[in-house]
BADO-941290 format. One record per residue (C-alpha): x, y, z. Coordinates in steps of 0.5 Angstrom, whole numbers, plus 2048, in hexadecimal, padded with zeros to 3 digits. Layout:
# BADO-941290
XYZ/...
This chain:
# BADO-941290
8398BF91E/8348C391A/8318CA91B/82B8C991E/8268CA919/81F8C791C/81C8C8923/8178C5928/8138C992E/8108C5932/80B8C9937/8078CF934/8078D293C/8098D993C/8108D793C/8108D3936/80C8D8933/8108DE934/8178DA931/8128D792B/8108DF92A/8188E0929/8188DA924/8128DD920/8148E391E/81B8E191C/81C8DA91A/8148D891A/8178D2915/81B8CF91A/8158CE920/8108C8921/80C8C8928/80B8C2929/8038C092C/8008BA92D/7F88B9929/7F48BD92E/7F98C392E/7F98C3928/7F28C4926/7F18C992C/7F78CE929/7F48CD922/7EE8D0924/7F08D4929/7F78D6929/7FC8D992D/7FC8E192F/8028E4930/8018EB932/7FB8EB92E/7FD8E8928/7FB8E1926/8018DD924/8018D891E/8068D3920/8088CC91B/8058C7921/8098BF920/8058BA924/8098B4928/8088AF922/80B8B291D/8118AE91B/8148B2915/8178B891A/81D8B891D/81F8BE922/8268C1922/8248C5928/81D8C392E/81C8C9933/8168C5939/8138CA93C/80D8C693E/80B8C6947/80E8C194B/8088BD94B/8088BC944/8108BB943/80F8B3942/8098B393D/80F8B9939/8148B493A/8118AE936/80E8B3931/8148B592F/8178AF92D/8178AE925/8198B5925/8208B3929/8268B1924/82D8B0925/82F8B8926/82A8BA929/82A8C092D/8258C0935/8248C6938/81F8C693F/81C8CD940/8188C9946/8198CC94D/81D8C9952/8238C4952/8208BC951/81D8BD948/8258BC945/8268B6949/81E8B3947/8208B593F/8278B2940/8248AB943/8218AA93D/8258AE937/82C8AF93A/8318B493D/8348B6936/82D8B8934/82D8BD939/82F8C493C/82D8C6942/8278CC941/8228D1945/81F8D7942/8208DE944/81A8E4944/8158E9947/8108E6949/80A8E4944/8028E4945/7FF8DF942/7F68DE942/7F48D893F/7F78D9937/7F98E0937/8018E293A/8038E893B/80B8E993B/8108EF93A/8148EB937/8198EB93C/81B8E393B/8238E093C/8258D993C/82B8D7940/82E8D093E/8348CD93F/8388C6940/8378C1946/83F8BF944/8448C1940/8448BE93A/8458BF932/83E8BD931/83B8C1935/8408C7933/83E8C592C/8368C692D/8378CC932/83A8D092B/8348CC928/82F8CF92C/8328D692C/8338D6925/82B8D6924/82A8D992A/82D8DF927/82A8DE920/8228DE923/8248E4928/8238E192F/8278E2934/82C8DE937/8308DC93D/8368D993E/8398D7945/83F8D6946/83D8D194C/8368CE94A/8358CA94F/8348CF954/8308D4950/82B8CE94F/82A8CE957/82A8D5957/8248D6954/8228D0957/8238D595F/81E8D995B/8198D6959/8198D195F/8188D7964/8148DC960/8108D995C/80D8D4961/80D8D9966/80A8DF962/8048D9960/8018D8966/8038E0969/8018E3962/8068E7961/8098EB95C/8118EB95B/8118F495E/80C8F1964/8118EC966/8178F0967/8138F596B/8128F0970/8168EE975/8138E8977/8118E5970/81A8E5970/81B8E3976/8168DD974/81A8DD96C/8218DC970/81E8D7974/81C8D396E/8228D596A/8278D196F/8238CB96F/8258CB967/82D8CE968/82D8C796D/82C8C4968/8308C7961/8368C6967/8348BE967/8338BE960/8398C0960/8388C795C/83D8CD95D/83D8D2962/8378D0964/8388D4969/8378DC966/8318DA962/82C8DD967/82E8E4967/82F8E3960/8288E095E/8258E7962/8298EB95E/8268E9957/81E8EA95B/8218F195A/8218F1953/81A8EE952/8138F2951/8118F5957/8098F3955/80B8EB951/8088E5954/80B8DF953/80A8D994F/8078D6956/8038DB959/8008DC950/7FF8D4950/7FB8D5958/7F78DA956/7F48D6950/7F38D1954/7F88CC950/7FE8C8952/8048CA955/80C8C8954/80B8C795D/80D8BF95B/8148C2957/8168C895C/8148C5964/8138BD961/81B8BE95E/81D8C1965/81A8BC969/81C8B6965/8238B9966/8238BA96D/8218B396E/8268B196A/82C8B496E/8298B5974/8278BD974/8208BF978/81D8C3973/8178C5977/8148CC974/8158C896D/8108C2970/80B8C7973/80C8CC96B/8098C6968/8038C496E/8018CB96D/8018CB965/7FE8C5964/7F88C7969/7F88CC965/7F68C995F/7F28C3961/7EE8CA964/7EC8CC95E/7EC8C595B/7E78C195F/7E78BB95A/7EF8BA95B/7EE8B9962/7E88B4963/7EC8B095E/7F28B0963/7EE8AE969/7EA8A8964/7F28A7963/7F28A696A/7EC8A196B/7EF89A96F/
C-alpha cells in the first residue's frame, strides 16, 4: 500500500480546524478541505481565524473527479454526516483510508454502509476544549486522535501504520489503543453524560466535580450507557464509570463542552447522537433508559425555545 500522500477533511468545525492547522504548518500539500459551493464562497471571503490568524487552505468542492484521497478525516455534526458521506464519494479509491472524528458510536457503521469496513478504523479525537464564535476558534493546540481497528485483520494492521506514518509526519498526536472498541464507548460515557448534562445546567467541567448532585446525576446517566456497552457486548463495561470520572479530572476546570458551546449559540446539538443512541439500543435489548429520554425532552425544548420556527414547523407536522 502507498505512503499516504493526499488528504481530505471533511468539516471545518473547531475539530477539523485544529488537526488542518497541524497539516498546514508541516505538509500543506498534502490537505484539500472538502467544501460544497456556499462554503466555499463564505470561506473565501471570509476565512477561518484560528487563535487570531486567518487560515489559507486548498478548498476541493464535491464535484471534483481529478482527486483521489489516500487519507478522509469527517469531522462534521452529526446532523450533517449523510450530506459528508455522499460528498466524499469521488474521492474514495480502492486503498482509502476512513477515519470519523464525530462524537459518539453509530457514524463508522453509516460510513461503512455505503464504503465498506476495509476502508475503515475505528476513530475519536481527544483534547481540551475549544471556544468557537461564529468563524473565529480559539484552541491551545492540545488536540489527540485515537484510532484503531474494529477487528484484527492484515489490512487494518496495514492502514493503522499507514496512518501513524503520516500522523507523525504532520506532528499530530496519536493513540493507539490496545482495545478500540471499549475506548470508542469511553469516550462515548463521557460525552453522554457530561455534555448533555453540562447544555442544560451550564456547567463548566471544574463546576461539575464540585457538585455532588450534578455526579450523582452523571453516574446515573452513565449506567444507562454501561447497560448498554454490556449488551453490545463491550469489555469490562463494568469499570467504565469510575474510569470516565477520572478523565473529567484531567479536563480544564473553566472548559465547556461541545453541547453547552453549541446551546449557547443557539445551533443544534449532537442530542439525537448521544440520548437518541442510548434510546434506540435500550429498545433494542430491553434496558429502561429513563434519564436519557428525559436529557433529550429537556434538550430538545431548550432548542425549540430559542428557535420558535422549528417548533411551529412540528406542530404543522402534527396537523390531522
Amino acid at each position: 500500500m502507498d505512503r499516504i500522500n493526499n488528504v481530505i477533511i471533511c468539516g471545518l468545525g473547531a475539530v477539523g480546524t485544529a488537526f488542518a492547522v497541524k497539516i498546514l504548518n508541516s505538509r500543506p500539500e498534502t490537505l484539500r478541505i472538502l467544501v460544497d459551493e456556499n462554503r466555499l464562497s463564505r470561506y473565501q471571503k471570509n476565512p477561518r481565524i484560528f487563535n487570531g490568524k486567518p487560515l489559507e487552505f486548498q478548498y476541493i468542492t464535491p464535484d471534483e473527479r481529478d482527486y483521489k484521497a489516500d487519507l478522509i478525516l469527517i469531522s462534521v455534526k452529526y446532523k450533517t454526516l449523510d450530506e459528508a458521506i455522499y460528498n466524499i464519494k469521488n474521492f474514495v479509491k480502492s486503498d482509502t483510508i476512513i477515519l470519523s472524528l464525530l462524537n459518539g458510536v453509530t457514524s463508522e457503521c453509516r460510513i461503512a454502509q455505503n464504503y465498506g469496513w476495509d476502508k475503515l478504523l475505528l476513530s475519536y479525537f481527544i483534547g481540551h476544549s475549544a471556544m468557537r464564535e461564529n468563524d473565529k476558534i480559539m484552541h491551545d493546540g492540545v488536540a489527540t486522535i485515537v484510532f484503531g481497528e474494529k477487528k484484527h485483520t492484515i489490512e487494518s494492521k496495514q492502514n493503522i501504520d499507514r496512518v501513524k506514518t503520516y500522523l507523525k509526519s504532520v506532528n499530530i498526536d496519536y493513540q493507539i489503543p490496545e482495545d478500540m472498541n471499549r475506548a470508542l464507548w469511553l469516550k462515548f460515557m463521557l460525552n453522554t453524560a457530561c455534555n448533555q448534562l453540562s447544555a442544560i445546567l451550564g456547567m463548566t467541567f471544574g463546576e461539575m466535580l464540585v457538585n455532588n448532585e450534578f455526579m450523582a446525576l452523571a453516574k446515573s446517566v452513565m449506567k444507562e450507557v454501561e447497560l448498554c456497552a454490556k449488551a453490545e457486548g463491550i469489555n469490562a463495561a463494568d469499570t467504565m464509570i469510575n474510569e470516565v470520572i477520572s478523565h473529567m479530572q484531567t479536563m480544564i476546570p473553566e472548559g465547556k463542552t461541545s453541547m453547552l458551546q453549541d446551546i449557547e449559540a443557539g445551533r443544534e446539538t449532537e442530542v439525537d447522537n448521544f440520548a437518541g443512541t442510548i434510546i434506540e439500543l435500550g429498545e433494542k435489548y430491553n434496558i429502561p433508559t429513563p434519564y436519557n429520554r428525559i436529557l433529550k425532552q429537556m434538550i430538545d425544548a431548550i432548542y425549540l425555545k430559542s428557535h420558535p420556527e422549528r417548533y411551529l414547523e412540528k406542530a404543522y407536522q402534527t396537523l390531522p
